[in-house]
C-alpha positions as CSV (number, residue, x, y, z in Angstrom):
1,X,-88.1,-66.4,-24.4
2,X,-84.6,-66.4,-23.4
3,X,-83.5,-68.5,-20.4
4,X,-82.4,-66.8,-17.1
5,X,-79.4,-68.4,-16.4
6,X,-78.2,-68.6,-19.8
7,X,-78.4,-64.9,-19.9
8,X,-76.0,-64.9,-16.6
9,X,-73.5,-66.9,-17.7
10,X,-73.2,-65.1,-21.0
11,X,-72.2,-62.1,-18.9
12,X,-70.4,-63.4,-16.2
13,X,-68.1,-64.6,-19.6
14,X,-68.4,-61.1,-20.8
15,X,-66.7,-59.8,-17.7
16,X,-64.1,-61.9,-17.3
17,X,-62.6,-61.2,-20.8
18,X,-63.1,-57.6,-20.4
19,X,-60.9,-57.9,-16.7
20,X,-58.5,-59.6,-19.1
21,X,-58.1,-56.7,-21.7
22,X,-57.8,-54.4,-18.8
23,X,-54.9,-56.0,-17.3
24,X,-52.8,-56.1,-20.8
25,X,-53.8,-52.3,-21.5
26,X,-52.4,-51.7,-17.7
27,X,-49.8,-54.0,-17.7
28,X,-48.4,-52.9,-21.1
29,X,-48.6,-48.9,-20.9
30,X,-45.5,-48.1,-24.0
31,X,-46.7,-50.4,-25.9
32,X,-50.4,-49.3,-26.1
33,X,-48.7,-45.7,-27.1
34,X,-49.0,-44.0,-23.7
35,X,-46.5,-42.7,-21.2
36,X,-46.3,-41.9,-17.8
37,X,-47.2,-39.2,-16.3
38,X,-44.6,-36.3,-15.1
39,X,-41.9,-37.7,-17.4
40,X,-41.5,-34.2,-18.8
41,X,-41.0,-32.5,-15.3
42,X,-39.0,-35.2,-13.8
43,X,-36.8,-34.4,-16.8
44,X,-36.6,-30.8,-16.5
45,X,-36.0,-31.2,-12.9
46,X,-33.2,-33.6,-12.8
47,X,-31.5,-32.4,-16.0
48,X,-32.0,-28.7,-16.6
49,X,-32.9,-26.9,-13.3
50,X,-30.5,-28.4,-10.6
51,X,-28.0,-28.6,-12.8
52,X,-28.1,-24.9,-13.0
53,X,-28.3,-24.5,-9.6
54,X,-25.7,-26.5,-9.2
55,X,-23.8,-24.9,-11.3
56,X,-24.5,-21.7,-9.7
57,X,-24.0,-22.8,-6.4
58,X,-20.1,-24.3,-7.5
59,X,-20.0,-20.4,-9.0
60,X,-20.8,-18.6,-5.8
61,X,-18.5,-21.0,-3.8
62,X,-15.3,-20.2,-6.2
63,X,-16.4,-16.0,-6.3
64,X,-15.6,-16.5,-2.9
65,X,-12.7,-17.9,-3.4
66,X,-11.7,-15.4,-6.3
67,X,-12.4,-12.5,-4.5
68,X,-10.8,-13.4,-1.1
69,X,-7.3,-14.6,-3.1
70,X,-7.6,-10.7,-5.0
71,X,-7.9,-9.0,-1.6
72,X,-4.4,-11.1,-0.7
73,X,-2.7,-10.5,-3.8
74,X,-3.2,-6.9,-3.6
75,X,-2.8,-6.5,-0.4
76,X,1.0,-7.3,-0.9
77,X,1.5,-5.0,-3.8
78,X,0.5,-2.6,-2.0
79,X,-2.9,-1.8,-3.8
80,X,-2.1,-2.1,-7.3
81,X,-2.5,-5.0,-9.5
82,X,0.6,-3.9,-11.9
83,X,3.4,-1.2,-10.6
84,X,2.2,2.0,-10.2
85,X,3.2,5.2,-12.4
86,X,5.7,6.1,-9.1
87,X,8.9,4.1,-8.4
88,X,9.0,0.9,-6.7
89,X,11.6,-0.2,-3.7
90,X,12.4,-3.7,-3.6
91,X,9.2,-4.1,-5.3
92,X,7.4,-1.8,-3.2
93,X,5.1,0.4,-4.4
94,X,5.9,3.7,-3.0
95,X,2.6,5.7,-1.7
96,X,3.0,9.4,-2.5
97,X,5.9,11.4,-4.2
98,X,7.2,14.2,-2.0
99,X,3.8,16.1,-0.9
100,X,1.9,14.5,-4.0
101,X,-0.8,11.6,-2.9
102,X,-3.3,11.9,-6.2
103,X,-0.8,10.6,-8.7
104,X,1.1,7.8,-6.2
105,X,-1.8,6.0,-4.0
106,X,-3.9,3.5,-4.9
107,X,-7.6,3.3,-5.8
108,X,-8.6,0.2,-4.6
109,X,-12.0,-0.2,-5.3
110,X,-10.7,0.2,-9.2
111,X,-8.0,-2.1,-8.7
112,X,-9.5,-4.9,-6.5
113,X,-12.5,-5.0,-9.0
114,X,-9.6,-5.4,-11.9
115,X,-8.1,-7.9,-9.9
116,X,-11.2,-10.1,-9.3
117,X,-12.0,-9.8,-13.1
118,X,-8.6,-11.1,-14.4
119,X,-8.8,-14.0,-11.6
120,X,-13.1,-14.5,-13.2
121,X,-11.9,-14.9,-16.6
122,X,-9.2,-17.4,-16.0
123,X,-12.0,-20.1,-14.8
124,X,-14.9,-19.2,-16.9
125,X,-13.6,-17.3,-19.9
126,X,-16.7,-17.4,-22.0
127,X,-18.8,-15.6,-19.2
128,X,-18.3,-11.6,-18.9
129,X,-18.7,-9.9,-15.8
130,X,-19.8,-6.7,-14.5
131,X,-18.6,-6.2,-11.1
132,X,-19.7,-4.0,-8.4
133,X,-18.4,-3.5,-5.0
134,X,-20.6,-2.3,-2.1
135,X,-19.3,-2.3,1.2
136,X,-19.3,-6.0,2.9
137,X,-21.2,-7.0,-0.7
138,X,-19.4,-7.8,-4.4
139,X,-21.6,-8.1,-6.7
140,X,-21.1,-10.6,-10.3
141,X,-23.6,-9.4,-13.0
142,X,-23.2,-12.0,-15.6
143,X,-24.0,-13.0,-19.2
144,X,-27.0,-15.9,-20.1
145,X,-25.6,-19.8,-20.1
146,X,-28.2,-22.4,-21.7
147,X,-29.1,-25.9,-21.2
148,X,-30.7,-27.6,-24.0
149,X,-31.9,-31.0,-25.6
150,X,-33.8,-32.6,-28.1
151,X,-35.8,-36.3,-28.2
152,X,-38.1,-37.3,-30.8
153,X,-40.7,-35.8,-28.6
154,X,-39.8,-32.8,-27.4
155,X,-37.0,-29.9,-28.0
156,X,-36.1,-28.3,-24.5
157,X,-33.7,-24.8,-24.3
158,X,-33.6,-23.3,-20.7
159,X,-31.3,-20.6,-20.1
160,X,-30.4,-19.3,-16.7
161,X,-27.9,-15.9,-15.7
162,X,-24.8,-17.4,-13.0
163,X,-24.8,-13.9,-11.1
164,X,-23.4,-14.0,-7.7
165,X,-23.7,-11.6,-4.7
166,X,-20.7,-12.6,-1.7
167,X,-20.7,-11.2,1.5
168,X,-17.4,-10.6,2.9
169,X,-17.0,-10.5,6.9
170,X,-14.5,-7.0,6.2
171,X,-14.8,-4.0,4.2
172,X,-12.1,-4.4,1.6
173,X,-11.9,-0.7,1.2
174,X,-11.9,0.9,4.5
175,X,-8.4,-0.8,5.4
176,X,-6.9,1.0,2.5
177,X,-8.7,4.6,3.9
178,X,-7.9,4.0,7.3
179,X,-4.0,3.2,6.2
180,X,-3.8,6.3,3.9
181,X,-4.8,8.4,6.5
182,X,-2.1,7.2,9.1
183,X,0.6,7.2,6.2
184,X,0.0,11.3,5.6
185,X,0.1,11.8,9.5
186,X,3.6,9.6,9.3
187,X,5.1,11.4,6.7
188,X,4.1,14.9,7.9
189,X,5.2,14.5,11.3
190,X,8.8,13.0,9.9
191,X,9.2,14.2,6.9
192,X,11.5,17.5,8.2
193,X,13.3,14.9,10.6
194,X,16.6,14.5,10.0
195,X,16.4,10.9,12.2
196,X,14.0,9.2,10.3
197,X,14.0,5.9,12.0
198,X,13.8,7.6,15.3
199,X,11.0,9.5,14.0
200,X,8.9,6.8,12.4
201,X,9.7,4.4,15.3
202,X,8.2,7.1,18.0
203,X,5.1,8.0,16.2
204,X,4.3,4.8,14.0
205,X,1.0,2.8,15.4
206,X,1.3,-0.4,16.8
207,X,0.3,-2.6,13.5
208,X,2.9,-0.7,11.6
209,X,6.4,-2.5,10.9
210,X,9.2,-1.7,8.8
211,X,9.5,-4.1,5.7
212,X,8.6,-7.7,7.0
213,X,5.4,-7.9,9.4
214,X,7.2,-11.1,11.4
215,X,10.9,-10.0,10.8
216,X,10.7,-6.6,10.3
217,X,13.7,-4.2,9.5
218,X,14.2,-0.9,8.7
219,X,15.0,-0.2,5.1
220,X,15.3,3.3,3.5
221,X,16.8,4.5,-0.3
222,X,16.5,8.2,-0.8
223,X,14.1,8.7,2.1
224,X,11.7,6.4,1.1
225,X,11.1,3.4,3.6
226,X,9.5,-0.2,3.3
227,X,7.1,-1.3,5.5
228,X,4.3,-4.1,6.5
229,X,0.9,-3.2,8.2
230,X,-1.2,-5.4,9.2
231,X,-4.8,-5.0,8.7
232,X,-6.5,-1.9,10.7
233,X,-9.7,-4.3,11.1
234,X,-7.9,-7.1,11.9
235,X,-8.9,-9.0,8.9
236,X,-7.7,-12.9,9.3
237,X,-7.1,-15.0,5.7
238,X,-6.4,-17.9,3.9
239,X,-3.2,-18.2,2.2
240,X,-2.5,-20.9,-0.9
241,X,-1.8,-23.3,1.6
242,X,-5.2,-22.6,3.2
243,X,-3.7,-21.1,6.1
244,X,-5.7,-18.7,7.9
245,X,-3.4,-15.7,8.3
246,X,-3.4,-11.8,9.5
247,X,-3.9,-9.5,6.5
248,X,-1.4,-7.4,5.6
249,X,-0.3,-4.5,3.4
250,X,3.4,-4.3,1.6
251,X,3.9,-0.3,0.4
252,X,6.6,2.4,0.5
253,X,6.6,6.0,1.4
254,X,8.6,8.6,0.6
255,X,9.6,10.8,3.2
256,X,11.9,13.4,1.2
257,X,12.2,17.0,3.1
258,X,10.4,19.6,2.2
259,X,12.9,22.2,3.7
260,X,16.7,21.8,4.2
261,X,17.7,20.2,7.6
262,X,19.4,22.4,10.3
263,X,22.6,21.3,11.5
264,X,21.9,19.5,15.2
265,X,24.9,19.4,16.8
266,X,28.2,22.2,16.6
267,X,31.9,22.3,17.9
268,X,34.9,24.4,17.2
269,X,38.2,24.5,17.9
270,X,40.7,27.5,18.1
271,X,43.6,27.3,16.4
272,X,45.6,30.3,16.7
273,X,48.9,29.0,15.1
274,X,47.3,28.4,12.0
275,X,45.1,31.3,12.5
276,X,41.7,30.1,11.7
277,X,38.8,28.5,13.8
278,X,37.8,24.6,13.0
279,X,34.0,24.3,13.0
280,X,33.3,20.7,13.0
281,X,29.7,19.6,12.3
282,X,27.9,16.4,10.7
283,X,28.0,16.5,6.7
284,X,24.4,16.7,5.0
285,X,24.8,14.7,1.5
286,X,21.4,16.5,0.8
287,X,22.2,19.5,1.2
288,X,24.0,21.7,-2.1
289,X,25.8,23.8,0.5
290,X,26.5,25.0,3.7
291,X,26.4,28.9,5.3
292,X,28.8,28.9,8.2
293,X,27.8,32.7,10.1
294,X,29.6,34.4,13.1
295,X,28.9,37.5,15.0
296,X,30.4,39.2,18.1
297,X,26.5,39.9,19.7
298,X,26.7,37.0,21.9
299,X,23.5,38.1,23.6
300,X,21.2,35.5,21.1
301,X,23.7,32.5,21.9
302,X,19.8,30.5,23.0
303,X,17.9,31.8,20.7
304,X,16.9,29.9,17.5
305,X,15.0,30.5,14.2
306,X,15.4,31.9,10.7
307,X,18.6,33.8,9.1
308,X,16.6,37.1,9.2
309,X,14.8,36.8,12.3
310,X,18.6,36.5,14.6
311,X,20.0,38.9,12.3
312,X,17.6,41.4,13.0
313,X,18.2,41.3,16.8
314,X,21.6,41.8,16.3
315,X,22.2,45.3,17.5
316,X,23.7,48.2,15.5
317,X,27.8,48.0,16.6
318,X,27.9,44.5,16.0
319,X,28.9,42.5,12.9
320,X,26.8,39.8,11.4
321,X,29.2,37.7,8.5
322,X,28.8,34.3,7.1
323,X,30.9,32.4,4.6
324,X,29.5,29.9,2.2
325,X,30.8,26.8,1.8
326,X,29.1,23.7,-1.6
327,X,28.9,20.1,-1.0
328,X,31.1,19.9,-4.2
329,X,33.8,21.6,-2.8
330,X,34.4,19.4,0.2
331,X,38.1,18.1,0.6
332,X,38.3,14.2,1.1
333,X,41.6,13.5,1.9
334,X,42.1,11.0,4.9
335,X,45.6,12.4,5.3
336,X,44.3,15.9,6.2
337,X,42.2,14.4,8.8
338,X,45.0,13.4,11.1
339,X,45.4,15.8,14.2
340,X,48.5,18.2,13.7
341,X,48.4,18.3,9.7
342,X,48.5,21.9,8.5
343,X,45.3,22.7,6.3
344,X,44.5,25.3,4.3
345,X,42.3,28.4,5.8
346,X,38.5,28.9,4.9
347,X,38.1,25.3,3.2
348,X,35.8,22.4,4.3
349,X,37.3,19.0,4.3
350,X,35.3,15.5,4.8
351,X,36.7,13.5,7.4
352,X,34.5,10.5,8.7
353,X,31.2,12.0,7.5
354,X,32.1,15.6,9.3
355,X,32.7,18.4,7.9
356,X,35.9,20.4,9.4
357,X,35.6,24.1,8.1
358,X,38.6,26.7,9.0
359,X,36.7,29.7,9.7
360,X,39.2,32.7,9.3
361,X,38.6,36.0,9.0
362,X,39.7,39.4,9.8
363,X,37.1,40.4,12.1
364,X,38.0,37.8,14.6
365,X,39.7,39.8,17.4
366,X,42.0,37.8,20.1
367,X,40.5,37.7,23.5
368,X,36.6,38.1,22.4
369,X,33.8,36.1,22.4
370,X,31.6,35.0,19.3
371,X,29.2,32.7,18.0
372,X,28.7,30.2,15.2
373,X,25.9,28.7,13.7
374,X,25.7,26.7,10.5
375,X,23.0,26.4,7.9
376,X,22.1,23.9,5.1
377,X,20.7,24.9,1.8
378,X,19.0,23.2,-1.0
379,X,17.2,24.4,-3.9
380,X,17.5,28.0,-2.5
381,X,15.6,27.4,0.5
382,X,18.1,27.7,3.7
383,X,17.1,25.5,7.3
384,X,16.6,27.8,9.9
385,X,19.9,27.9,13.1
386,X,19.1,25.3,15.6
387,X,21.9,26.0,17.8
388,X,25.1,28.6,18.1
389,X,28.3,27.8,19.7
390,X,30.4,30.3,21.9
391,X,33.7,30.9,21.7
392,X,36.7,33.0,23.3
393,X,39.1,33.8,20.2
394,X,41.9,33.0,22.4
């Protein structure tokens, strides 16, 4: 029979040593083949998933960036990203041509998306981009990018898309409506003005400046003129030197005439020793020629209007006569400008930017009243008479 206590201490002994194997299996995990638990994740975490969303995060922060610095750089080329198919002032890009708008304005949804792709590809040029813009919203649809690593464990791929969506406190599109609509009105209501300054200056909006937003001045070749707008919404942004600054837009218009311009303001002077009359009246260098008329049915001397329209109210009896005189044939010889020097009759000469016509004919009668009136033509189509100027043939 076996003894009670010996029985004990045989497993009191039996427990110890077991306690000791515990402690080396628990105390030395690796080298008993096993590892810890949530390696694998912790892996993935640290070196796959928020290093994507890191990554994603640095590309939504430089988007912004991108697209902001696009709306600038096209804002001051007035829309397009390269010259348009219209000329250019002083690197302007000029907004319409004559009365056409299709060919000459910009599309700027087209050409900001352009813009913002060039700008993309310059700091990630192995991603492509789709691009959408949606009001406030631009939208970066964009190829896979992978993450991937191998151990003697495991092999580990994870792939992830760097799209982007930015919100933008403006609509980068409405400035460009809201400015092409007020550029028609402004050409249509100055186009026929002979004062184009003048014109522009009366019925331009506030926001609207001629060539430099902070220094503006007028500038005008062939009708066209420069100028600087600032944003309709009253978009604020940053610079290159991360200044925060107004937006604004750099274009041209062109302001050409659709119809010849009348002559605004008329004198004359009798000269009965030489026997002609000197109508004196401001050169147009637009015009191809000039019709200088004269009737004895003083009775229209206020009225004003088309060619046809006076010369129908001119009443059987009375004479209605013109002579014709070309831009080409103008004499410009500052001696025949001085007062007393004989010139020849029914020529034009240039003196000083006006144009001195001696009107001679037979049908002016001493001691009897006429009027004159002067027209421009160009292309064929004649300016109607603003004005007519009385005179005593005397």
């Amino acid at each position: 029979m076996v003894n009670k206590k010996g029985a004990l201490f045989h497993w009191i002994i039996f427990g110890v040593l077991a306690a000791f194997g515990l402690f080396f299996i628990l105390a030395n995990p690796l080298e008993m083949g096993y590892s810890i638990k949530g390696q694998w994740q912790s892996d993935f975490l640290k070196n796959y998933y928020l290093i994507s969303e890191e990554e994603m995060l640095k590309t939504d922060l430089n988007a912004k960036l991108i697209i902001k610095q696009a709306v600038l750089d096209l804002s001051q080329k007035g829309g397009f990203n390269q010259k348009s198919e219209c000329p250019t002032i002083n690197n302007y890009n000029v907004w319409n041509k004559i009365t056409d708008w299709k060919k000459c304005s910009p599309e700027p949804e087209k050409e900001l998306i352009a813009g913002i792709k060039s700008k993309l590809l310059l700091s990630y040029p192995l991603r492509t981009y789709d691009l959408k813009l949606d009001g406030l919203s631009v939208y970066g649809k964009s190829n896979s990018e992978s993450l991937s690593r191998s151990t003697n464990k495991y092999f580990l791929k994870y792939s992830y898309y760097p799209h982007f969506r930015i919100t933008l406190d403006f609509d980068p599109k409405k400035d460009y409506e809201t400015l092409k609509g007020e550029a028609l009105e402004l050409v249509n209501s100055c186009r026929n003005v002979k004062n184009l300054e003048k014109c522009i200056t009366d019925k331009r909006k506030n926001n609207w400046k001629f060539k430099d937003c902070t220094a503006e001045k007028y500038t005008e070749q062939d009708r066209s003129v420069l100028f600087c707008v600032t944003s309709p919404q009253q978009v604020k942004i940053y610079d290159t030197n991360s200044k925060l600054i107004p937006l604004t837009y750099l274009f041209a218009l062109d302001f050409t005439a659709t119809i010849p311009f009348p002559i605004e303001k008329l004198d004359a002077d009798v000269d009965l020793k030489n026997g002609f009359v000197e109508i004196i009246f401001d050169q147009d260098k637009s015009a191809d020629s000039y019709n200088i008329y004269f009737t004895d049915y003083t009775f229209i001397s206020s009225n004003t209007g088309t060619v046809a329209e006076l010369k129908e109210k001119v009443f059987s009896g009375y004479f209605w006569s013109y002579k014709e005189l070309k831009n080409s044939e103008l004499i410009s010889d500052p001696t025949k400008c001085a007062s007393g020097v004989i010139k020849e009759k029914n020529k034009g000469y240039l003196c000083l930017d006006k144009v001195y016509y001696t009107l001679s004919d037979s049908k002016l009668q001493l001691n009897k009243d006429y009027l004159v009136a002067v027209t421009t033509v160009k292309s064929i189509k004649e300016s109607e008479i603003n004005s007519f100027f009385k005179f005593k043939y005397t």
